[in-house]
C-alpha positions, 0 to 999 in steps of 0.5 A: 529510524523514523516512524513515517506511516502506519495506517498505509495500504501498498497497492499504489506504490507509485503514489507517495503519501506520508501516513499517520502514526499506527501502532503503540511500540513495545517498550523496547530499543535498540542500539547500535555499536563498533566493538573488537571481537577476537577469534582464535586470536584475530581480531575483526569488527562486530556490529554489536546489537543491544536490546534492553525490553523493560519488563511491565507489571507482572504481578509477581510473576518471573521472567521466562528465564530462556530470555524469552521475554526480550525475545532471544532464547538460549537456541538462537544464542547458542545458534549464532556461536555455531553460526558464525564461527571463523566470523568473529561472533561475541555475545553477552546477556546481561539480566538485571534485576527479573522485575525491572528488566533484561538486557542482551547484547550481539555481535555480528562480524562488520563486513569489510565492504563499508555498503555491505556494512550499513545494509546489515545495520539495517538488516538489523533494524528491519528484522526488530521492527517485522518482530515487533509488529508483524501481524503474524505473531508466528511469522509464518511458523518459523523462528524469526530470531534464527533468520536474523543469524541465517541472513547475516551470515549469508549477507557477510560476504556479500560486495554490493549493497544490492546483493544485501538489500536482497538478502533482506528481501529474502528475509522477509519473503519467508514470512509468507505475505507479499506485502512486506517488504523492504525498498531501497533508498533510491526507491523510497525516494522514488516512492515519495515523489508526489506527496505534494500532488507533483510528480515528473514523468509521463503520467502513468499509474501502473501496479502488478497484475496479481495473477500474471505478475505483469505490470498493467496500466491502471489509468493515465493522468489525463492530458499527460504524454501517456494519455496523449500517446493513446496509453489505456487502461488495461494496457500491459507494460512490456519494456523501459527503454528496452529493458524487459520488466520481467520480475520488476516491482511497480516501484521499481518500474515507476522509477525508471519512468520518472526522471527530469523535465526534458528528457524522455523514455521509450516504453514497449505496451502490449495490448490484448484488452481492447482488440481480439488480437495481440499487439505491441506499441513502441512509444517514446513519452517525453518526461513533464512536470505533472500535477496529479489531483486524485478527484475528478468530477463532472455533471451528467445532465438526463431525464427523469422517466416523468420528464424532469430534467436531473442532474447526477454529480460524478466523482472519480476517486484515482487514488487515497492520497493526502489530499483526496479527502479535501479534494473531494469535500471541495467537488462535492461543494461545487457540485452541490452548487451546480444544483446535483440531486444525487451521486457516482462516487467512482472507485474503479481501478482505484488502488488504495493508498492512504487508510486514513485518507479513505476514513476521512473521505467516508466521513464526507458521506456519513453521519453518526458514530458508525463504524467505518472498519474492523481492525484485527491485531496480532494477537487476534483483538478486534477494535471498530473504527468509528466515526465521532459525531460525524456530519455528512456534506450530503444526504443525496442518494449515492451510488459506488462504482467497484470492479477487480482493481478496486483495492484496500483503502478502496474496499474500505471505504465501498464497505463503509459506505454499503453496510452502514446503508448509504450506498449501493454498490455496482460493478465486479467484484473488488480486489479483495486486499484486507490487510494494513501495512506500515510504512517506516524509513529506516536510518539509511533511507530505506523503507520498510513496509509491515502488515500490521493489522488485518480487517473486516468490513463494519458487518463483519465481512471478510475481505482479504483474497475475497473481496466485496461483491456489488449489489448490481453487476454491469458490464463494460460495453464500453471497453469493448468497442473499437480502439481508435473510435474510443480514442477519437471520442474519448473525451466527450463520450467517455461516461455517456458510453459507460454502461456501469454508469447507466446502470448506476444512474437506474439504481439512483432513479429507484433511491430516488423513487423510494425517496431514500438516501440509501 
């Protein structure tokens, strides 16, 4: 298996960065084999799972002698001979010398669909890794190790790698967080198109509305054929070619969106945000090559109340991908250049993506050694993030805009940059995801998703399913006005009609006032 990303947050599923490496693995492996297994003299395959932990300085001490140590206790062993009787199950626990190491080997029956087959391999596989590094060293009060004979038992008669693939996901909705998860190869091939910024399809951001569980659009790629069908932020997303999305991930429904240059598909939206009544829309989007770039930047040119002309540099930050904090270090250049004196960092409906994208575009606006974050382990440890010898690109007063769809890596970088003091909040209230997943491609393809570590904000704040309130709340006045006047004058007045931002520009005349930077 290959370790691709750690430091992920999965709020923009439809964005493909590959992260850097997370945390340090157990000393342990895991190996794999084919080995005749005979029962009331039948004689079937088994997959054999060995797993040899080598023990480290235990100053004297003795291993658990209930296997413990390697995690496998006498229950689960004696479990999967009950369990699996008519099967085919063999087992054998080997213990070298108790200071070096311990070994423990178990056979499951192969299942006789070669699909169902590879999915148990990796049932295997994902159930070590959720073991290893799950942030729940509970895992939800429950015994992890009797799930893995629980979910190979019920996926041996199984025909379809789809029905398997279910299994592990039942597997891993027992452990009580939504963000763990497996994907299918398919999917995370899906999932990983636009790593490199390219993307074919209609260009729609889409992710589940967490209190409906209805996909919502997000934002659109502007000039893409969802922006230019009139697809709006806050829009529901009904059908794909007729098929209803009941239930579907983002994932999943990004997937059937995309497809070759040339061809096109229909999509069903229902729209309540932007008129008093309900109403469908049936669209037919043709599929193009789309280059995302997750900044956009302008000028806002206004007077100052003493009459001086001043210039505000806007930044729209859609996403943390793998380019987001070089991208923005190349806006704020060319903005710096156009001669802003101060600046809205807009993190609205932004979803999250990479961590360490969002550490790397904090450090844009930070100096020091500040803490950026607090990570929590498993095991309840606490360790700050901090920035080391940090220069920002600029000292220029800074607002951040935030609302409900302002996520994970989003919250992260709005705490770093309030509670160090460099900026002020506006908006709503943020998503509240305070969690980190990793993200690892296992040997068939599939990719598994862990929360790994928990966090809190640089002053200690709790953000998970609490979220982060602004200084200043704004409404959406602009949301509000009619549909097709929004459309026609969309690109001219887009940010000269949004309050947020007005109010945004008040909150930097009184920075500016103070003669302050924070």
């Amino acid at each position: 298996m290959e370790k691709l990303c750690n430091s992920f947050d999965l709020n923009s599923p439809h964005i493909s960065p590959i992260p850097t490496k997370f945390p340090t693995r157990p000393t342990s492996s895991l190996t794999y084999t084919h080995i005749s297994c005979s029962n009331r003299g039948k004689h079937h395959k088994c997959i054999v799972l060995k797993k040899i932990t080598t023990a480290k300085n235990y100053s004297g001490s003795q291993l658990d002698k209930t296997g413990d140590s390697v995690g496998l206790n006498h229950g689960f062993i004696k479990g999967i001979g009950r369990g699996l009787v008519g099967f085919a199950a063999a087992l054998a626990v080997c213990v070298d010398s108790p200071a070096l190491a311990q070994s423990l080997t178990v056979a499951f029956p192969v299942s006789p669909a070669h699909e169902v087959n590879t999915v148990q391999r990796t049932l295997v596989e994902a159930w070590s890794l959720i073991r290893e590094t799950f942030v729940d060293p509970t895992f939800n009060h429950q015994d992890w190790d009797m799930k893995l004979q629980q979910t190979m038992v019920e996926m041996f008669p199984l025909k379809s790698a789809d029905a398997a693939y279910n299994k592990i996901s039942g597997m891993l909705a027992t452990l009580g967080d939504p963000f763990t998860r497996i994907i299918s190869p398919k999917e995370y091939q899906s999932f990983r198109i636009g790593s490199d910024g390219n993307l074919r399809g209609v260009g729609l951001f889409i992710n589940v509305n967490p209190k409906t569980g209805n996909l919502v659009v997000m934002s659109c790629v502007e000039g893409s054929p969802a922006d230019r069908a009139g697809i709006l932020e806050g829009d529901e997303l009904m059908e794909i070619n007729g098929e209803r999305l009941d239930g579907i991930s983002s994932e999943g429904a990004a997937q059937k969106l995309r497809g070759k240059v040339g061809t096109s598909v229909t999509v069903k939206v229902l729209n309540y945000y932007w008129s008093n009544k309900c109403s469908f829309v049936l669209v037919n989007l043709p599929r193009e090559f789309i280059k995302l770039s997750p900044i956009s930047s302008a000028v806002i040119p206004h007077k100052t109340p003493d009459g001086r002309l001043s210039k505000t540099g806007y930044v729209k930050l859609l996403a943390f991908s793998q380019t987001a904090a070089s991208d923005m270090e190349s806006a704020v250049t060319e903005l710096e250049n156009q001669g802003v004196q101060s600046y809205i960092l807009d993190l609205r409906n932004n979803p999250g993506g990479l961590v360490k994208a969002g550490l790397d575009v904090a450090q844009i606006w930070l100096d020091g050694d500040e803490t950026l974050v607090n990570t929590i382990d498993r095991d309840g440890n606490m360790l700050p993030i901090n920035m080391v010898n940090g220069h920002a690109k600029t000292h220029d007063p800074l607002v951040v805009l935030v609302n409900e769809g302002s996520a994970s890596a989003s919250e992260i970088l709005a705490g770093a940059l309030h509670d160090n003091g460099r900026a002020k909040l506006v908006g709503h209230r943020t998503f509240g995801k305070g969690k980190i997943q990793s993200v690892t491609e296992l040997d068939d393809g599939s990719a598994l998703f862990i929360t790994v570590a928990k966090y809190l904000s640089p002053a200690l704040h709790d953000i998970d399913q609490v979220g982060i309130a602004p200084d200043v709340q704004c409404s959406a006045e602009m949301l509000n006005s009619p549909r097709e006047s929004f459309m026609k004058n969309k690109s001219s007045t887009s940010l000269e009609a949004d309050s947020c931002i007005m109010v945004a520009e008040h909150e930097l005349e009184v920075q500016e006032s103070k003669g302050s930077a924070s």
